[in-house]
Steps between C-alpha positions, in 0.01 A plus 500: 500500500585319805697273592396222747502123619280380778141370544220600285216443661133536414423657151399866679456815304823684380431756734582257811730293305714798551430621790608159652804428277846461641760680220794298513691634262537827222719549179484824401707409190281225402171496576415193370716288659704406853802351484649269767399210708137616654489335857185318595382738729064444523269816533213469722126548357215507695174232365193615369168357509444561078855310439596284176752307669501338830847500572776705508748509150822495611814543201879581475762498211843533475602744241111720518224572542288782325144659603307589171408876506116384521588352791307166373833329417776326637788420302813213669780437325785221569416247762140623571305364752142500564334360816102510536388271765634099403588626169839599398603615170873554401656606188748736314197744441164540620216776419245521761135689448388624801160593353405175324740271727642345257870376445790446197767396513752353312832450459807761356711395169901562603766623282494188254082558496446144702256519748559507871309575830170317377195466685448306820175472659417335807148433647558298878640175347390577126854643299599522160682672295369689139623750212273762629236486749166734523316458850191691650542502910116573511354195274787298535507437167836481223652487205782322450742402183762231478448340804680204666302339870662147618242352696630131658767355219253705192600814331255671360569755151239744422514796233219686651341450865220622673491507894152542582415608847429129680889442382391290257688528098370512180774408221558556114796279318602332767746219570530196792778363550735330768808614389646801677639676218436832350488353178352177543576133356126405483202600588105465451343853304249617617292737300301572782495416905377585822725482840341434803818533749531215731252270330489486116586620148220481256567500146357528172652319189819405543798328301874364597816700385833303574747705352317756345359273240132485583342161485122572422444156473565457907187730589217536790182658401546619880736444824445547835876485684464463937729746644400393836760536797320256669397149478157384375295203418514403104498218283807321442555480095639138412771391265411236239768212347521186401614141668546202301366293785168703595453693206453884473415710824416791682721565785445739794153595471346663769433765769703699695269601847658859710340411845655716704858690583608168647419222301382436104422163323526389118281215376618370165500203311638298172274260218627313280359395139550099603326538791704571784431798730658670804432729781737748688398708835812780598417677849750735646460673862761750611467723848790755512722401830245221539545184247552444134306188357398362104313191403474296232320190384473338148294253357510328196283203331730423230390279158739316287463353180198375357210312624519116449869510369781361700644849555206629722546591828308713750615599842500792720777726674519749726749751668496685813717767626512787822723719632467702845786681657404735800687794563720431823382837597160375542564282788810450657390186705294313195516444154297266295664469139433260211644398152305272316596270183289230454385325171369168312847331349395574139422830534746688368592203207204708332418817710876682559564775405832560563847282362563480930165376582496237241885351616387559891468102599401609906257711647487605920291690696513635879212687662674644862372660821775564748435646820744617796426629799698827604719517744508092579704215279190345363373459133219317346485419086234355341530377106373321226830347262424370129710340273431336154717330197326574195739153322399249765165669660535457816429788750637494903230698671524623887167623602601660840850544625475630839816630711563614834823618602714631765819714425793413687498619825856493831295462780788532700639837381441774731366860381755714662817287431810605583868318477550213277231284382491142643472180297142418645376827374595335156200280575174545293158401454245472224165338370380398146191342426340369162206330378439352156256385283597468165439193190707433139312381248415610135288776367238301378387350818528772732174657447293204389660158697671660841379437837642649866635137559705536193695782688805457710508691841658573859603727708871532629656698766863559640667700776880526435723590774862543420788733562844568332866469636775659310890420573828695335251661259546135279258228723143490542304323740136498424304258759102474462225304711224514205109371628300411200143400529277399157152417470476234267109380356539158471793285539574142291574137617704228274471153499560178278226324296533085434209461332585764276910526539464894547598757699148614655519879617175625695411860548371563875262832448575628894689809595844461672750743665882399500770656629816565565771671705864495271810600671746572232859733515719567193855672451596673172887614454554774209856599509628749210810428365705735279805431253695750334726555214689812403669535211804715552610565124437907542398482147229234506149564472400283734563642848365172721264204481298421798318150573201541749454156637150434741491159615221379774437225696146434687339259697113449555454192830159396643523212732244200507191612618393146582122418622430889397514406132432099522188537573407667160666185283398186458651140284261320253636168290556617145534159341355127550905487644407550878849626575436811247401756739467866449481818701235740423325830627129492611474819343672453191205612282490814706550872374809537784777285519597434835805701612699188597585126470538207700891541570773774503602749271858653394610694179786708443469679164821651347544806317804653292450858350777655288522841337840629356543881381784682325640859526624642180631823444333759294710814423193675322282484786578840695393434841704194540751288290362136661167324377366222677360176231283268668653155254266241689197669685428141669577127494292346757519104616264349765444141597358301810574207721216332688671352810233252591406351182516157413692531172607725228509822745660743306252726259557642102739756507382797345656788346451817377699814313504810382683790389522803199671655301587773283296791737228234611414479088506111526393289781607159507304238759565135550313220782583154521398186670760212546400202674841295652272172534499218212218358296468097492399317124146657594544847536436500881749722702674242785715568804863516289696763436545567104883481500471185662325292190712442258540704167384814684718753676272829540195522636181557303403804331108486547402839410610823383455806339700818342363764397644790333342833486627802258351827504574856289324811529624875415573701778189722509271184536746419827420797639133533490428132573254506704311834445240401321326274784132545483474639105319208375241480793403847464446526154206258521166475666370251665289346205748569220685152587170371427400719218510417112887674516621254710506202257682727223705665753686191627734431231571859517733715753261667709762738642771599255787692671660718196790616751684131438718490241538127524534201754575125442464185752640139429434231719651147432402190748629188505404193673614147580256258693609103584383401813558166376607301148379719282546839444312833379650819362288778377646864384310789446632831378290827588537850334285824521566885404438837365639719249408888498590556127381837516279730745210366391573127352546232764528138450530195732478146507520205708547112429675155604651213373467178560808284470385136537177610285716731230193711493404898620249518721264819689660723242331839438657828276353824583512826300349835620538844337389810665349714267419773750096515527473160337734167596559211242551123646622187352449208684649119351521192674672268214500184677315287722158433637386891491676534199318836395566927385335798571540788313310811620542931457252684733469850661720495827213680674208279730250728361551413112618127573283350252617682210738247425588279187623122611609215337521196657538105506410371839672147642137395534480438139795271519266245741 
């Protein structure tokens, strides 16, 4: 008997088997056996033209290996390890045939009799794992019990396999499932199936097991399951429902097209038993390192009600929206990017899908191509801004937006500098440029009743030169000589009427360049001022209070420009009273404003910031016994005085606060508007002071708000804010947004984080508005959260209250249990407009996502 591990090559005749062998080692003792760790030494063999096998077989084992005395078998024990080209076997014991080329193996029952060491066989990128495994290296063919093969986010069970040799399976008893367990929660039985690996299962009858109770009554005559690790073209099944409005449907019907690596489409639509219909287009192109970019457009021809009642309506809506970011790898000079939201204003009163799109009253778009040139100051952007209100319709459109700029440049400062830096090397220079084109009007008439005339347009241009002088650290200097040229397309004239007692204003249709050179200078003081108080008790817990106090002083002059501006205004009688003459602009109706008046200028604004802190001591804090409290993070005051005006020159003060407390757990924020002028019988403001009418001593509180924020979480959930960025977004394709999910899936928590025990935010805002008599109050309070009860129960909620209305409002409760392959949801909005639930428990896994059961109410029936 011998003794050996190493190659065995070619199946040769015993004769040269042993002529060729390697002994590695003999017990004389026991024949049968070698104890020890056998090292994985290899024997060389030399090929032959008449082989079996193309390859060599390499092997090992850890405890032995023995060498029949026929010589035609190999026995490995612990560990073993077989190697034959791309296949790899391992297991706790392995019998190789050198004559027939066949393997076993299997694994070795321990002390207790459990099983250890079974099977593993690997084929290139093919590997499962089995009770025992029989494989011929020469056909390529196996037989295999009790395996388990994942393939994607599938499992597939079988009690008996064959491998035949184009690595394809044939399967008895089998099982398909998603979960990842040995013993599975559910699964489909198969009493017969075919795997094709990387493409499909193919099954014979088959039934659904959820905890081993088999439910016959859920049954396929057949299956066919893609295991595909690639995309492909396919239909897109649809979901069906029922509105009250439009009647039953089918939702999401369609086709999903692969083109290519880079880019893939899905055509789908909706129908409606009343009549109404819809069409949806999805594109998505992505180049790695290049640009990222999705479309989607949505059309629907919706029916209400019935023909010839009063309740009939027919109209159509539509929704458009694109996204293109470019990687700033791709070019560091360029970059074109785009984010598209644009829709009719009553499209998503019966086409959202979501509680945020329904509640979202704006909509904006910007499509952007910025350019720079490297290595000089100049940029160029080009874009297209949108903006719509879905309540009032109306939609600002600017349609282009050209810039050209400058960066600031110190002409005057020398490239090899050295010594201190004179004030004229302060000096700098820059140039920005615009041009316009842009219209407001409403959504109906922008396609169907807008012309170019309707838009408003010009181009404006400016070259600022100005410097900056500063003196004890605490004054600023800034003077600027500003040139500002604008293009304006027509320009307006006024005049009086007699015959028909009017103001007549005439549009002159001819293009006109003003402009203007405005010296200006302005000084700004911000001292800091600090105040102090210790408290010298030893045993106090308050060490000191401090008082931060930042008041500023500035003033912004430009002389009279005289002729330089005159020219541009004009007077026109405003009344049949020839002595009632006004001032006007002749481009008033102009996109640009010109940058001065007739006359001088002079403000000085004020400013007063306060913050005051406290030290405390803290004896359990080991690194030191003082804590600094911030008890008044800000209280800001700001005013104005125009020097030059002709009455009431001083402006609203306005205020504003902050601060926190307990560990930045509750914020508390106040602003407020008080206006020191008096309002005659009519509610006009007039040049007199408040405290000088009589019954009033304080000036007017106009405005203002407090707001009061209060927010709990456990510990955990403060540490890992923030670390799961990005969760949401890559759980979903492109299309599932779109998809029949979506609808379901937005009264649900997409993302459920199980690692937060709990968390709880309170917001309560108050307001008080009386800019004249009368006065308005409204008071909402605002609360959302989360409670963890267990690992795998989570619920959270969010609502508000309305004070003035005594009413809840946007309120949604949201339940979600993880039941480890499968997920239950419970969705309930109890009040409102999309008052509504949504109960649903489906498989976890993408691949099974249909095999759901749902109950639900939608807010549509509520219409």
């Amino acid at each position: 008997m011998f003794f050996t591990k190493g190659v065995i090559g070619n199946s040769y005749t015993n004769n040269y088997f042993l002529s060729n062998i390697q002994e590695v080692a003999v017990n004389n003792t026991n024949p049968d056996s070698i104890s020890g760790k056998v090292n994985s030494d290899t024997l060389s063999t030399k090929n032959r033209e008449n082989s079996l096998i193309n390859e060599k077989v390499s092997y090992s084992a850890d405890d032995s290996i023995i060498l029949s005395r026929d010589r035609e078998k190999v026995y490995l024990y612990k560990n073993a390890v077989i190697n034959y080209g791309n296949i790899n076997l391992k297991a706790d014991y392995i019998e190789y045939n050198q004559a027939s080329n066949v393997v076993f193996a299997e694994g070795l029952p321990d002390s207790t009799g459990l099983m250890h060491g079974n099977p593993v066989f690997k084929d290139g990128n093919e590997e499962f794992e089995a009770k025992t495994i029989k494989y011929n290296f020469k056909t390529k063919k196996g037989y295999i019990e009790k395996i388990i093969t994942e393939d994607q986010d599938g499992y597939l069970h079988s009690e008996i396999t064959k491998k035949l040799e184009n690595k394809e399976f044939n399967i008895k008893n089998g099982k398909y499932t998603t979960c990842n367990l040995e013993h599975p929660h559910f699964y489909l039985a198969m009493s017969k199936a075919k795997v094709i690996p990387g493409d499909k299962i193919i099954s014979g009858y088959s039934y659904l097991v959820i905890a081993d109770i088999p439910l016959k009554m859920v049954a396929i005559p057949f299956g066919l399951f893609p295991t595909q690790h690639k995309q492909t073209s396919g239909i897109l099944m649809p979901t069906y429902g029922e509105e009250k409005i439009r009647g039953f449907y089918l939702r999401d019907f369609g086709y999903y097209f692969k083109i290519n690596d880079y880019m893939d489409l899905a055509l789908s639509g909706d129908i409606f038993s009343k009549g109404s219909w819809g069409g949806i287009v999805n594109y998505r192109l992505k180049k790695k390192y290049k640009y990222s970019s999705t479309f989607s457009a949505k059309f629907y021809n919706n029916i209400t009600g019935d023909i010839g009642l009063s309740d009939y309506s027919k109209n159509t809506d539509f929704s458009v929206k694109w996204n293109h970011t470019q990687d700033v790898k791709a070019n560091p000079s360029s970059k074109f990017s785009a984010s598209v939201n644009l829709s009719s204003s009553s499209y998503d009163k019966l086409n959202s899908r979501s509680m945020n799109d329904y509640t979202t009253n704006t909509k904006s778009s910007r499509i952007a191509y910025t350019k720079s040139w490297l290595g000089t100051p100049f940029r160029f952007t080009a874009d297209l801004n949108h903006s719509q209100n879905s309540r009032n319709k109306t939609i600002d459109l600017t349609l282009p937006n050209l810039t050209f700029n400058m960066d600031r440049k110190y002409p005057f400062r020398k490239k090899n500098r050295s010594g201190d830096m004179k004030w004229y090397e302060d000096i700098e220079i820059s140039y920005k440029s615009k041009m316009e084109n842009r219209i407001h009007t409403v959504d109906s008439l922008l396609f169907t009743d807008t012309k170019f005339s309707d838009f408003e347009n010009g181009f404006q241009h400016e070259i600022p030169v100005r410097t900056n002088i500063k003196i004890l650290n605490y004054l600023n200097i800034s003077p600027q000589v500003k040139y500002t040229g604008i293009v304006y397309p027509n320009s307006i004239s006024k005049s009086w009427d007699n015959t028909s007692n009017t103001v007549v204003t005439d549009t002159i249709n001819k293009l006109d360049y003003a402009q203007v050179i405005t010296p200006s200078i302005s000084f700004s003081l911000s001292p800091r001022l600090y105040g102090m108080y210790q408290f010298k008790d030893p045993d106090s817990k308050i060490v000191a209070v401090r008082h931060v106090l930042s008041p500023s002083v500035s003033l912004n002059f430009r002389p009279d420009l005289g002729k330089m501006v005159d020219q541009y205004y004009g007077e026109y009688q405003a009344s049949d009273d020839v002595t009632d003459v006004r001032e006007y602009s002749y481009f008033a109706n102009g996109m640009y404003r010109l940058p001065a008046m007739p006359g001088r200028s002079g403000v000085v604004s004020f400013g007063l910031n306060n913050n005051i802190e406290m030290k405390v001591r803290t004896p359990d804090d080991t690194t030191s016994n003082v804590k600094k409290i911030k008890l008044l993070d800000k209280i800001n005051f700001s005013t104005s005085y125009d020097l030059f005006a002709d009455s009431m020159k001083w402006r609203p003060i306005r205020m504003n606060s902050s601060t926190s407390l307990f560990d930045k757990k509750v914020n508390i924020n106040f602003t407020g508007t008080i206006d020191p002028y008096a309002l005659n019988s009519i509610g006009k403001v007039y040049d007199k002071f408040v405290w000088e009418t009589p019954g009033s001593k304080l000036p007017r509180f106009t405005r203002f708000d407090i707001s009061v924020d209060f927010k709990l979480n456990s510990k955990k959930d403060s540490e890992n804010k923030g670390n799961n960025s990005g969760i949401e977004d890559n759980a979903r394709t492109f299309y599932d947004k779109n998809s029949r999910q979506f609808e379901e899936q937005a009264m649900m928590i997409d993302y459920v984080d199980f690692d937060v025990p709990w968390d709880l935010n309170v917001r309560y805002k108050f307001t008080y508005s009386k800019p004249i008599f009368e006065s308005t109050i409204s008071q909402t309070l605002s609360f959302s959260g989360n409670v963890s009860l267990t690992k795998n129960w989570k619920i959270s909620m969010r609502s508000n209250y309305d004070f003035e209305r005594k009413q809840l409002a946007a309120t949604s409760i949201n339940i979600h249990r993880d039941l480890h392959c499968w997920e239950m949801s419970f969705g309930w909005v109890p009040v409102g407009v999309r008052k509504s639930y949504n109960f649903r428990i489906n498989v976890k896994s993408s691949i099974l996502k249909d095999l759901q059961l749902t109950k639900r109410k939608s807010w549509r029936d509520n219409l």
